[in-house]
Every structure is written in C-alpha cells, then in structure tokens.
C-alpha positions as CSV (number, residue, x, y, z in Angstrom):
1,X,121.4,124.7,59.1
2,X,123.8,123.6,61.7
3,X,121.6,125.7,64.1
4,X,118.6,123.5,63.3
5,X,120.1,119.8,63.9
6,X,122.0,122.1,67.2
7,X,118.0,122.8,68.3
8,X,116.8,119.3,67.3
9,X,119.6,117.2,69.4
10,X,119.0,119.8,72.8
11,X,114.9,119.2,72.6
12,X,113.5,116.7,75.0
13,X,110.8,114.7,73.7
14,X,107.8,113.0,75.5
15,X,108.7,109.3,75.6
16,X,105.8,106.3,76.4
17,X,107.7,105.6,79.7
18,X,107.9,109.4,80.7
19,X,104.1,109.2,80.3
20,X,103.8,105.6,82.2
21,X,105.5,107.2,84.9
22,X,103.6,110.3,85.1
23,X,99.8,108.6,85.3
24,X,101.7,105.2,87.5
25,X,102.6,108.5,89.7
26,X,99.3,109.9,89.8
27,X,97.7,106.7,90.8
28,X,100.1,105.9,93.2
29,X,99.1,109.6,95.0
30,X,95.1,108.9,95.2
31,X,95.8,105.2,96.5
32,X,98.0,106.6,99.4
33,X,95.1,109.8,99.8
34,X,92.5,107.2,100.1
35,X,94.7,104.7,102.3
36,X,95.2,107.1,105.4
37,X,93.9,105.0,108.4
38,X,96.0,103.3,110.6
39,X,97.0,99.0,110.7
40,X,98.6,97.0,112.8
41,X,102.1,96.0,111.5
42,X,103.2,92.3,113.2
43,X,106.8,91.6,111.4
44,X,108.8,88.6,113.5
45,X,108.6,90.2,117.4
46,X,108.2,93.6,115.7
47,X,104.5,94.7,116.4
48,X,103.2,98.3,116.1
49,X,99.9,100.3,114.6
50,X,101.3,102.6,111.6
51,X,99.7,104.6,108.4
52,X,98.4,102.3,105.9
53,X,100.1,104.9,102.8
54,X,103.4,104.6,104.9
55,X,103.5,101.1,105.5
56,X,102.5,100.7,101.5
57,X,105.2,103.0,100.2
58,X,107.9,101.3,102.4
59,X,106.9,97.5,101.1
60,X,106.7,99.2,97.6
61,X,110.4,100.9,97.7
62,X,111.7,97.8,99.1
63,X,109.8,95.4,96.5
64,X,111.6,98.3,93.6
65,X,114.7,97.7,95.3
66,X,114.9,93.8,95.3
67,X,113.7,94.3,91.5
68,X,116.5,96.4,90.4
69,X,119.0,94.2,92.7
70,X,117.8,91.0,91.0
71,X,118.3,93.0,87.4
72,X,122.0,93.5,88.6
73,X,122.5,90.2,89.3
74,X,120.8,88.8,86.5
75,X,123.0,91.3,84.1
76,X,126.6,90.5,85.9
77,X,125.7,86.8,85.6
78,X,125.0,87.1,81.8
79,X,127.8,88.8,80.7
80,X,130.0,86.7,82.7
C-alpha cells in the first residue's frame, strides 16, 4: 500500500493554469507568425524599422516583468 500513496504523490497532474498556459502559448505563436512585417520603432531619439513579432515580444516581456515587479512590491509592503 505504501507503494500506491509512493506512485500517487510522484504523478503530475494537469492543472487549469498548465492548460492556460499551453493554449495562451499557442496563441501567442500564430499572433507573432502572422505579425512578420516590419514597423518603424520611434522611442525618445531612438528611431529604427524592426519586426513587428520582435518588437511585440520585447514590450510583452517587459509589460511581464513590471507585473511580477509590482507583485513583489505589493507583497513586501503587505507583510511589512
């Protein structure tokens, strides 16, 4: 029996997020495949023509970034 709860606490189950991710990761893919002409970028003096996908998947980890930095800071000033 102890093999059984053993087999039960090493399985990995399919959670809601795990599935979020996976179809938020698929979507993610055809927006950038269907995004693959080129812009122009104007950022303070910066100017330049880059991808569309690239320029979307930097603003996006940045945006993911500043969300998980606000969480921090959000959580450090609550528990103290």
């Amino acid at each position: 029996m102890a093999d059984r709860d053993e087999l039960d606490r090493n399985e990995r189950h399919v959670t809601g997020a795990l599935i979020g991710a996976v179809i938020l990761t698929a979507i993610v893919i055809i927006f950038v495949l269907q995004n693959t002409h080129r812009v122009p970028i104007h950022f303070l003096w910066f100017e330049r023509d880059a991808q569309l996908w690239l320029m979307l998947l930097i603003t996006s980890a940045v945006a993911i970034g500043a969300a998980e930095l606000f969480t921090v800071y959000l959580r450090h000033r609550r528990d103290h």
